[in-house]
N, C-alpha and C positions, 0 to 999 in steps of 0.2 A: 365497528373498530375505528380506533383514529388514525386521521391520516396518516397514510405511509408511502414510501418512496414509491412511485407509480412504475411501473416499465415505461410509460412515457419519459416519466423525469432521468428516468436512468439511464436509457440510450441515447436521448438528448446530451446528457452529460458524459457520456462514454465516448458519442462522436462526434470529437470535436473537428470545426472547421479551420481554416486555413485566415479566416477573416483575423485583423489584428489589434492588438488592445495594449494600453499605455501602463504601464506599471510605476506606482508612487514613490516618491521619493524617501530615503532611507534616513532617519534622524534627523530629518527638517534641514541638509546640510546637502542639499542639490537635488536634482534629478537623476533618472533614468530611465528610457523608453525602451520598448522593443521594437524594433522596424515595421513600417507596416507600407512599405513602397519596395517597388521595385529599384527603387532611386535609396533609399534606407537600406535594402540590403547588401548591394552593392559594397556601399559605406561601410555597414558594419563589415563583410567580407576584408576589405583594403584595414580597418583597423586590426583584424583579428591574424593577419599577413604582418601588419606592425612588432605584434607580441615575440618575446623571447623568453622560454623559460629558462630559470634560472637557478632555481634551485626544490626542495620537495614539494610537492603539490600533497597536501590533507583532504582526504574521503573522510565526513565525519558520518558515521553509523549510528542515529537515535535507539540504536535499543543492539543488545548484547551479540555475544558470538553464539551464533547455530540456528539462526531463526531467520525466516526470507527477505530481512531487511541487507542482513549481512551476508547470506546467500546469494543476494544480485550484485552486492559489486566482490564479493573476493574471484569471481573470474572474470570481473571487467580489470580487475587491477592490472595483470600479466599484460593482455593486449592492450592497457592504454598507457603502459608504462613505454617501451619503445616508439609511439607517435607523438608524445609528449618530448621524450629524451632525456627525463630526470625521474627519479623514484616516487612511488606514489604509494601512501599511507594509508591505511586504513583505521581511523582511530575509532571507537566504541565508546560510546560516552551513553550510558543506558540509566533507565528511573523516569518517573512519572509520564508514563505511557508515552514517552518519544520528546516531552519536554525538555529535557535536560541538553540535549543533545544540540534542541535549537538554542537554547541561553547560551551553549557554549560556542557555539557557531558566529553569535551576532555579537559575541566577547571579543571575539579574534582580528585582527588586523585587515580593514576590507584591499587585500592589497594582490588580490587575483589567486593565491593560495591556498584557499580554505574553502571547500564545497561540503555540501548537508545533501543525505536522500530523503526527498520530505514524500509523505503519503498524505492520503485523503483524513487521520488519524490525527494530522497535525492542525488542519481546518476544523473538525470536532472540538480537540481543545482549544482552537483562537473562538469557536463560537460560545462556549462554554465561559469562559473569560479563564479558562487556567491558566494557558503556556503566557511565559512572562515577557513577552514582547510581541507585538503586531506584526503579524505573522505575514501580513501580507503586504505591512508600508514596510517591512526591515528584509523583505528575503525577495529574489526574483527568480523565476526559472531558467533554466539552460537548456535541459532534454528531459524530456520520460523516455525513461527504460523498459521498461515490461506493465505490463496490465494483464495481471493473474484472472482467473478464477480460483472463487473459494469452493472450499468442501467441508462440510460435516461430515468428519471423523469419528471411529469407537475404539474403544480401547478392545482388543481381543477375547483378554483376561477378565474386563468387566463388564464384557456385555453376556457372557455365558450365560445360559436357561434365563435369560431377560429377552433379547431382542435378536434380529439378526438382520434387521432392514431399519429406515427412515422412519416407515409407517408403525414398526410394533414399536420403535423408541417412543413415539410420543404416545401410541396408548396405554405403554407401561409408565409412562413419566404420569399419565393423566389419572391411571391407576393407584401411583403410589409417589405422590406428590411430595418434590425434594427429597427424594433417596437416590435421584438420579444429578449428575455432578459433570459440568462443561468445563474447560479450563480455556484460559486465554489470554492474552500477554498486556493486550489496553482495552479495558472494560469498558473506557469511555471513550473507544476509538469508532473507525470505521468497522472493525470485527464485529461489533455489535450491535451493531446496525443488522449487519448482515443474518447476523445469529438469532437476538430477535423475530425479525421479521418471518425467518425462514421456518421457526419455532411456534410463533405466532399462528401463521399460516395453517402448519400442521394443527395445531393443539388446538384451532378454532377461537382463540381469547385475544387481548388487546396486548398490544408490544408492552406496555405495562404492567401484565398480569402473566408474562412468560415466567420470571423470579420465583411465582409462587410454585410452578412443579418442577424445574430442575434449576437447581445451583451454580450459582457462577464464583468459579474459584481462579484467583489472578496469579498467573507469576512472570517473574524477573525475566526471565531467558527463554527462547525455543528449545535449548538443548533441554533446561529444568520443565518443560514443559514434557516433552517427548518421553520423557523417563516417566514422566507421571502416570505418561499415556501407556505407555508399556509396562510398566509396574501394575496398571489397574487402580491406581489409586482413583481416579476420574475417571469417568465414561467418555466424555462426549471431548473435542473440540474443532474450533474454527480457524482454518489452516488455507492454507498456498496447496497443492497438490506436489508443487517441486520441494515444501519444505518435509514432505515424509513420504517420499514415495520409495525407498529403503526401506523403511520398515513395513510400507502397503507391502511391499514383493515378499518384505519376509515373513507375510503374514502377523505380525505384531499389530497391525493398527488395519482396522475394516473402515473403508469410504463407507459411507452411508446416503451422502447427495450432494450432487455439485448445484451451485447457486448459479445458476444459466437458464438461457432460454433452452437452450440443445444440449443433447450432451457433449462429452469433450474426446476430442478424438482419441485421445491416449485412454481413456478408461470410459472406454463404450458401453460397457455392461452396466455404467453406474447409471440410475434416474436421475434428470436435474428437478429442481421445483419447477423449470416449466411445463412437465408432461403434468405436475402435478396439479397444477393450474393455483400453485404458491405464486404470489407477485413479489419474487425478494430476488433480486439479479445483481447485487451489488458486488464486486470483484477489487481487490489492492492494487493501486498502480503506485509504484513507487519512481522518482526523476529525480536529477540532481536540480540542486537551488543556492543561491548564494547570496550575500547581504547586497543591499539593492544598489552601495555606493560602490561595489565593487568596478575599477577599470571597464568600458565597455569593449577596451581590443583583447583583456584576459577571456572576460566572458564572453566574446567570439570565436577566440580560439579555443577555448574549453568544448565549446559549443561543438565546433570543428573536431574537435579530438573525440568526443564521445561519439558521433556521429562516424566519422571512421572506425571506431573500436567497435560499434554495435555492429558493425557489418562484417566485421573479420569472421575467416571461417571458423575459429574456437567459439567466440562467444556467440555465434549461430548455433551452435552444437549444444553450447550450455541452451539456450532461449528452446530448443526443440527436448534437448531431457528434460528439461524442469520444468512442462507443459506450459508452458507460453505461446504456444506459435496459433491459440484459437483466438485470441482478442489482438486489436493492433497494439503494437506496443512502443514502437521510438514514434516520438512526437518534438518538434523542434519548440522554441519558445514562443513563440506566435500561439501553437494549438496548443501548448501546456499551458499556455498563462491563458486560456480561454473553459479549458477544462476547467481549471482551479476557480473559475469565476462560478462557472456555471455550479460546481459543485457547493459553494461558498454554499448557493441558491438551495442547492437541494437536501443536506444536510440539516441548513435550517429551517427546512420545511419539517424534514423527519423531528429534530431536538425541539420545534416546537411542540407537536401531535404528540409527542411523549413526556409533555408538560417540564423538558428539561431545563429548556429557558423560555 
């Protein structure tokens, strides 16, 4: 098989350190660093003390309404709206797998008002050479928010007299090659990576060679996803466990396996692939990011705000229903923009092995 994400490479890249790294500058039109002294943070602290807002602060959301992009901040909104003291927007700007969303971000005014929730999905496309701008000289980080684990998901209605576990999905896919049908929001994201590998795994063949016994079908939205799922029109997909755990309870949608070494405390009964001895543990984390020229006392105080607002008791409450609370999840810009590195790494080790680039 060729090479693929290692669990070395992936908790490497999941735990990030505290050590600090210099982020490039935005349109060849200055600089901006991240602190990396006790004497730098300071600084930024006394800048981010300087700031005043003044008037709406834009959340911009790479991909639609109903799906765990836009699931993490509509309840950061309510709590970061009073530490902020102005209204905060949540705009939706969705299409080519999370692309769209940054062209519109690095369009906008770098003028401390306009933040993006970038994922691992948006490094796939700057490696791929899709998303239309450098992803990493035009955007800086602020905070991660949450770091999911993923799960393979069935559809209820489409799994009936075929499957009712992980292990008979893939003998029946192996069975009876492309009659069985994944759905997923960015095909050429980090999801499928995940999906892949975890599939691969299973079915014994190369990340490559998954396509040929079940189907990958794309759509626009998590809401149009989840229909699909519950409709039966698809079998399989690859999800956040907080983006359908309504319809798990309602019985409409059967976990099948969480992508972990362990399992996840909220759904114990489910196997991960590491009992299964699958080496695929790759999880969504999603942070805020902003263009790189943006003010550095906005983007401390932003900093400052999300970092309060992840602490409030409400959005503790959301981070515990929406199974979050098994991976660390708020990370300051220091360990996101070290994450992001490492990940640049690991990615392109997988989109090589899969002859992507």
């Amino acid at each position: 098989m060729k090479k693929m994400i290692t669990r070395r490479n992936f908790l490497k890249a999941a735990g990030v350190s505290a050590a600090a790294l210099g982020l490039a500058a935005c349109g060849g039109s200055g600089s901006s660093t991240v602190a990396s002294s006790t004497a730098g943070s300071a600084a930024a602290s006394a800048a981010a003390s300087d700031w005043t807002w003044e008037r709406k602060v834009t959340l911009v959301c790479p991909w639609g309404v109903g799906g765990g992009a836009d699931g993490t901040l509509r309840p950061l909104q309510p709590v970061l709206e009073p530490i902020l003291g102005v209204p905060v927007e949540i705009v939706n700007v969705e299409g080519a797998g999370g692309a769209n969303g940054i062209d519109f971000t690095c369009k906008q005014p770098a003028d401390g008002y306009t933040y993006v929730l970038g994922t691992q999905s948006h490094i796939m496309l700057d490696l791929q050479k899709i998303l239309p701008v450098d992803f990493k000289k035009e955007l800086r980080p602020v905070a991660k928010l949450v770091h999911s684990i993923n799960i393979i998901a069935s559809s209820k209605k489409a799994q009936e007299g075929k499957y009712s576990n992980f292990t008979e999905f893939v003998d029946y896919a192996k069975a009876h090659p492309q009659e069985l049908t994944c759905g997923m929001l960015t095909a050429t994201g980090a999801d499928s990576v995940a999906l892949k590998q975890t599939l691969a795994g299973g079915l014994g063949c190369d990340i490559t060679e998954v396509e040929q016994y079940v189907k990958v079908v794309n759509y626009s939205s998590g809401s149009e996803l989840s229909s699909a799922m519950v409709g039966g029109h698809i079998n399989i997909n690859i999800t956040g466990a907080d983006e359908i755990m309504g319809l798990i309870q309602s019985g409409d949608i059967v976990p099948l396996i969480s992508i972990s070494e362990n399992r996840m405390s909220t759904l114990p009964d489910l196997e991960c692939t590491g009992e299964l001895g699958i080496d695929s543990y790759v999880g969504t984390w999603r942070g805020i990011l902003c263009r790189t020229d943006t003010p550095d006392a906005a983007v401390n105080a932003m900093a400052d705000a999300l970092k309060e607002a992840w602490n409030t008791p409400d959005y503790q409450e959301f981070l515990k229903n929406a199974c979050y609370l098994d991976h660390p999840g708020y990370a300051d810009a220091e360990e996101f923009q070290q994450l992001i590195d490492e990940e640049y790494t690991t990615f392109e080790d997988y989109l090589k092995g899969a002859g992507l680039i």
